[in-house]
C-alpha positions, 0 to 999 in steps of 0.5 A, a space after each residue: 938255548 941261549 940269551 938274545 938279550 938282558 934288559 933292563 929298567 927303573 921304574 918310572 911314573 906313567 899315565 894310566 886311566 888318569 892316574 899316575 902309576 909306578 912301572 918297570 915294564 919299560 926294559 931296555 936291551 944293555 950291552 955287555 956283561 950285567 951283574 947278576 944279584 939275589 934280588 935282581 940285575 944291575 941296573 934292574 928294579 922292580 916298581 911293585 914288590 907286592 906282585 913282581 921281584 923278590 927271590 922267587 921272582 928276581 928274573 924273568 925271561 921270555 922267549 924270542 919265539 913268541 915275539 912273531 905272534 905278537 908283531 902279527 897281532 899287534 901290527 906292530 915291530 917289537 924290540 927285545 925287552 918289549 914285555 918287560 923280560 929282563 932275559 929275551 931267550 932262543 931255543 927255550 920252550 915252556 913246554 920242556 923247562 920244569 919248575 925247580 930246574 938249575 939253569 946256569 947262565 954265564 957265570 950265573 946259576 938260576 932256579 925257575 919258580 913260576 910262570 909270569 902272571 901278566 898285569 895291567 901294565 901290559 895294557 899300559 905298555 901296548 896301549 891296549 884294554 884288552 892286552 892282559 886278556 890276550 896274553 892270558 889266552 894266549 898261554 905264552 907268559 914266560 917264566 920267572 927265576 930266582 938267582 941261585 948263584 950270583 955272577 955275571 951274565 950278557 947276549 949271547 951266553 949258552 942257557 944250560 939245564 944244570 939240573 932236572 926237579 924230580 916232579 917234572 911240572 912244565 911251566 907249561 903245564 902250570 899256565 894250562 891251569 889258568 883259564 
């Protein structure tokens, strides 16, 4: 398991229906090594705290392995960084990582919280009405974690399992219980 990417954005004003709408789902890749913080990265921030970041939601990652279907899908080559992840992972699966797991990360040690609840910036990002409806059928949300310990982190660092939650709750099995 390792970091293909760390990507980053600010948020920034965007046409949507008519109306001007603040998002960060606009992620670029960065190089070299990025400052892990509580709240988030360097460089990093979130447009709506109602709904994305804070300490349970600080990073999210979602895997490379998804990227085929949607470049299927949606026609279309897709950038790392292109759902609005801050970390594009390889060799993580959402079937073996469980919510309270250690995942330490370069310097950095992270917890996972929750899986992704996709919005309507999804819409917004692919020019599509029908973009968050497709990510929820398609059950591959990625997942969000908090930051355990503060350090840095970049492409290419290993992702270790440092610790195990004794419940043993996929994030895969938290999304089979959205319909």
């Amino acid at each position: 398991m390792r970091v293909l990417s760390v990507n980053v954005g600010r948020p920034r004003m965007v046409e949507f229906h008519g109306a001007q709408v603040s998002t960060s789902i606009l992620k670029s890749p960065v190089s070299g090594r990025v400052t892990v913080r509580t709240l988030n990265l360097d460089g990093d921030a979130q447009a709506d705290l109602s709904v994305h970041g804070g300490r349970d939601k600080a990073v999210y990652v979602y895997p490379r392995e998804h990227y085929p279907y949607w470049q299927e899908k949606l026609g279309e080559d897709l950038a790392n960084g292109s759902f609005g992840e801050n970390l594009t992972t390889e060799g993580v699966s959402e079937e073996e990582i469980c919510l309270g797991d250690g995942l330490e990360i370069g310097s950095s040690l992270f917890k996972v919280t929750q899986p992704r609840t996709p919005c309507f910036k999804l819409q917004f990002r692919f020019q599509r009405e029908d973009m968050t409806k497709l990510f929820f059928a398609r059950r591959r949300f990625g997942f969000y974690v908090s930051v355990a310990r503060e350090g840095e982190i970049g492409a290419g660092d290993e992702i270790k399992i440092v610790s195990r939650d004794e419940n043993k709750v996929s994030v895969a099995d938290v999304m089979r219980l959205f319909a």
